[in-house]
N, C-alpha and C positions, 0 to 999 in steps of 0.2 A: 565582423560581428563584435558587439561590444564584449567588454574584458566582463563574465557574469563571478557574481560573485554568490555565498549559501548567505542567508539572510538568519543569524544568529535569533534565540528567542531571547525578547530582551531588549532591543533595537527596538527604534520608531518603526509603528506599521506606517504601512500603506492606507490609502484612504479606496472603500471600497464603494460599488453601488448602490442605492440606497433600496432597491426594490427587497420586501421583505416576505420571509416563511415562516408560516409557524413549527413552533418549535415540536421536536418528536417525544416529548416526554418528561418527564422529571429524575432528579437526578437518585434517587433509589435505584440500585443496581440489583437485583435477586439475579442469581445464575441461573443461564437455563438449564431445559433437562438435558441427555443425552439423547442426542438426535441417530433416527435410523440414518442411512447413507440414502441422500436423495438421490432424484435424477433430473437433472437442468432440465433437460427438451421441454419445450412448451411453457417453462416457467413466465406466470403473468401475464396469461393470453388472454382475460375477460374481455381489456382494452382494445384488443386486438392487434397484432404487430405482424410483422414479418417474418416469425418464428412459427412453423408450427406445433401445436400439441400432438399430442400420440392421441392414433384414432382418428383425426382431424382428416376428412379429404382436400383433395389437392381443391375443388371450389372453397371450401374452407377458407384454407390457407391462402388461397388467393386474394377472397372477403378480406380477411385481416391485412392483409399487405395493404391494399387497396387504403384500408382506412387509415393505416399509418401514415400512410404517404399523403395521405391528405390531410391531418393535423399538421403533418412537417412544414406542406406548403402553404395552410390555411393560418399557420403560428398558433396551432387550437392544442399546447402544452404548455408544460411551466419549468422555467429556468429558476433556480433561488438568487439571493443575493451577491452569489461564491461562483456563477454560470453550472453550476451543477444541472444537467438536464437526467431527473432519473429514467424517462422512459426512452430515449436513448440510450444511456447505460444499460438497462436494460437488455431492449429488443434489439441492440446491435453491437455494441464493443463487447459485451459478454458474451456474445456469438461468436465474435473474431478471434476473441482472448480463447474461451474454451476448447477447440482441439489441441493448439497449444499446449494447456492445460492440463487434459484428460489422455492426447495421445501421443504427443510427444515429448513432455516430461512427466506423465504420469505420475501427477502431484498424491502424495498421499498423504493425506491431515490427520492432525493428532489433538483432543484437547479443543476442542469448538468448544463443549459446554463452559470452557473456561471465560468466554465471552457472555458478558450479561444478556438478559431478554430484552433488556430494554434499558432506555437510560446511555447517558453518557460514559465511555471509556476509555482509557488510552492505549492503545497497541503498540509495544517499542520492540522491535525486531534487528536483529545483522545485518546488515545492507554488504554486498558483493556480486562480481559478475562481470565486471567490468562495464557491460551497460546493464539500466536497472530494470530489468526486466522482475525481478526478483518482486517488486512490489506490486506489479503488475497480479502474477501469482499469487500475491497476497490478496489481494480484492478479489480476485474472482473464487478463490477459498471463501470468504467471510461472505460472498456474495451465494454462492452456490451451495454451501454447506451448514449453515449456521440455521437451526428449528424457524426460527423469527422471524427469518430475511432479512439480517441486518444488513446495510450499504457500508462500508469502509470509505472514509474520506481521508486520502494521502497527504503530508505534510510534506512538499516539493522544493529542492530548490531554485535561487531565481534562474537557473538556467534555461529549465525547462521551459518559462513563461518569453523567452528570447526568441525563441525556435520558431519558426514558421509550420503551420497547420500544430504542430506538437503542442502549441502553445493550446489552440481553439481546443482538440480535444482530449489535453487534460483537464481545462474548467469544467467539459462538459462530463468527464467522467465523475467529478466532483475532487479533484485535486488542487488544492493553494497551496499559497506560501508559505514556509517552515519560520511562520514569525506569532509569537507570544497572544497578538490580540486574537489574530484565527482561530488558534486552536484552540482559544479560552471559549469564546463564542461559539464555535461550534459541539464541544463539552458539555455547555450550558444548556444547550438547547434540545442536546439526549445523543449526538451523533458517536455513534466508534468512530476515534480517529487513529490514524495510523502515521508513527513515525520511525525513521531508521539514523539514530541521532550519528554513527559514526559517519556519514554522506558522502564524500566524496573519498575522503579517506578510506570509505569501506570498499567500496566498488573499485577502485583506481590500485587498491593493495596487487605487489607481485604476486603470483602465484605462488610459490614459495613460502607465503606468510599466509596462505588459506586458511582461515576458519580462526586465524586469533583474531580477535575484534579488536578494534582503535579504539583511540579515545571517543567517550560519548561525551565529548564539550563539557561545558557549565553545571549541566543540570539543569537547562532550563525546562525539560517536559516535565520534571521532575514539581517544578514551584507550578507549573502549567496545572496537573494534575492536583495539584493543592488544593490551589485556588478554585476551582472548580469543583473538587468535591467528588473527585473520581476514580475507580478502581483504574490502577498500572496492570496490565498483560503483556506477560513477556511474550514475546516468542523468537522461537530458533527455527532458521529455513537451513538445509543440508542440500546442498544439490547446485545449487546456485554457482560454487565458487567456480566447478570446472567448466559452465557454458561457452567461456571463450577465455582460456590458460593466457595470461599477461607475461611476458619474458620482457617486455619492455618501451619505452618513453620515449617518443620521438617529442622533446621537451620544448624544440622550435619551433617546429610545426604546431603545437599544442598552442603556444603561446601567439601565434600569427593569427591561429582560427579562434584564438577565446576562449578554450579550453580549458578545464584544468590539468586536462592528460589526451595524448596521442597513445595508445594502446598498442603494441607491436603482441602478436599472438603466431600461433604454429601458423594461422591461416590466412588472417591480415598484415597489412594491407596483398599482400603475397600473392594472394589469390583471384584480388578483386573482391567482388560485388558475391562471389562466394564464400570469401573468408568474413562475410558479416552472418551464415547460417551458423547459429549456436549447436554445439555439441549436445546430441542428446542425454544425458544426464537422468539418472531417475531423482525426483525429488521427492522430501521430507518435509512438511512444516508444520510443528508442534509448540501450542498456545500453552503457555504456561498457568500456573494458578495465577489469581489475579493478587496485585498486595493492597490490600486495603487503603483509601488517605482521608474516606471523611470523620475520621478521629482526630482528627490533628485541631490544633485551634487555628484561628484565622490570620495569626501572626507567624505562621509555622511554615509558610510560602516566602519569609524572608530570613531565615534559619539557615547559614551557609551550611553549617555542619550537619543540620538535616537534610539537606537535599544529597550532599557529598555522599550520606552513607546509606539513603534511597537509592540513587542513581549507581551506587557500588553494589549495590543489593541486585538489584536489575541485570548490569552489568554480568556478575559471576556467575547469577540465573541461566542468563541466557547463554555464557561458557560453558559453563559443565551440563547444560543439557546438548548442545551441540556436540560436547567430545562423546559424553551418549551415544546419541543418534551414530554420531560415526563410529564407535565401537560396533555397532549392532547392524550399520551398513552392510552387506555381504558383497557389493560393487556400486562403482560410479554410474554405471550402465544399469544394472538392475537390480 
């Protein structure tokens, strides 16, 4: 596998497909309200899918399967420009994702209304875990819990897009590359985007250094959100660092397969094909206020000092809510 590398914002994009969507909104953000606690089952069943609603019978649910399965094979859905397929997202990676989710880290959100109703925003979050599972967790929060039903679309690195099938469906969950033109365009056009700027650094941290965050680079989400004209939301995930404890770097190996890291844990490789089940962990993820940037003037996305003491701003946000949470934690477990 080639040597992959994170695709810095700022750097030449890529050149993308030209097939195009219309955009979800304009870029006015009003917050939403406080949403009651929904309940996923059934969620977006007019279309009919593979899921069913409550109350639904089993011929039902059948009907909808039925029809699903035959858009898929009839090509009678819509992919965007970025391979995003929402009603897959929907009627099936948000199936797969939510036990996960719901019973075995029994994710618990804090701070949804901090997310607009509408309109573009940027989501900057802690990245750890060793594998990222953690963002995973983050979409299907913002997907399952948010009044609106906003989508979250992931800011990836090139690694992910290397990976066989890993690669097919992150496009189709609506994940790209963590590169400048993306995220700008996708901003523009009304979408929550979601990024974890510390990347590799965050995830690959020993366990030992759990919960202090890395550098967040440049600031490039930072001029990203400028330019754009978009409310920053922090958030802090608690729960994440201990899924799979890092003790240490098989740094050969790592560098043979194209990695940035070989991960040595209490359970891998040790155990095999069982030291890859994640500890279960209770989790925390809490959306911070959002900080304002369409006050800035249009020159203010090349302001090093500005972005330095946004991105620091961000940054401490997301620390001292973390040390938070974990004061207030009462265990790892529950």
């Amino acid at each position: 596998m080639a040597d992959a590398k994170v695709i810095p914002f700022g750097e030449e994009p890529r050149s993308r497909r030209k097939t195009k969507r219309p955009g979800r909104g304009g870029r006015r953000t009003p917050l939403a309200p406080v949403p009651e606690p929904r309940r996923q089952d059934g969620r977006d069943q007019a279309a009919g899918g593979p899921q069913g609603a409550p109350g639904e019978s089993l011929e039902q649910r059948i009907a909808g399967g039925l029809r699903f399965l035959r858009r898929r094979l009839t090509g009678e859905y819509e992919v965007d420009d970025f391979g995003y397929d929402e009603e897959l997202t929907d009627q099936v990676l948000m199936s797969v994702l939510r036990p996960l989710y719901e019973k075995y880290f029994r994710v618990e959100v804090k701070g949804i209304e901090n997310i607009p109703a509408d309109g573009g925003a940027l989501i900057v979050a802690n990245h750890s875990g060793t594998l990222p599972l953690d963002g995973l967790m983050l979409q299907v929060a913002v997907h399952d819990h948010h009044p609106a039903g906003r989508h979250l679309r992931l800011l990836a690195a090139d690694l992910v897009f290397v990976l066989p099938v890993i690669n097919e469906l992150a496009r189709k969950a609506g994940h790209t590359l963590a590169c400048a033109e993306d995220a700008q365009r996708l901003l523009e056009r009304g979408e929550v985007v979601g990024v974890m700027p510390e990347g590799f650094k965050g995830i690959g941290k020993p366990f030992a250094d759990r919960y202090k965050l890395q550098r967040f680079g440049r600031g490039g989400f930072v001029s990203t959100a400028l330019r754009a004209g978009v409310p920053i939301v922090p958030c802090s995930i608690v729960g994440a660092e201990e899924i799979y404890p890092k003790i240490g770097d098989a740094k050969t190996l790592a560098r043979v397969l194209g990695f940035p890291y070989f991960p040595l844990t209490p359970t891998f490789p040790w155990l095999g094909p069982l030291g890859l089940v994640p500890l279960p962990t209770k989790w925390t993820i809490q959306f911070g206020e959002p900080i304002p940037t369409d006050g800035y003037p249009a020159e203010a996305a090349d302001d090093p000092m500005l972005m330095f003491n946004l991105t620091d701003q961000v940054r401490e946000t997301i620390q001292h809510t973390l040390y938070k949470l974990l004061v207030q934690r009462r265990s790892v477990f529950f």
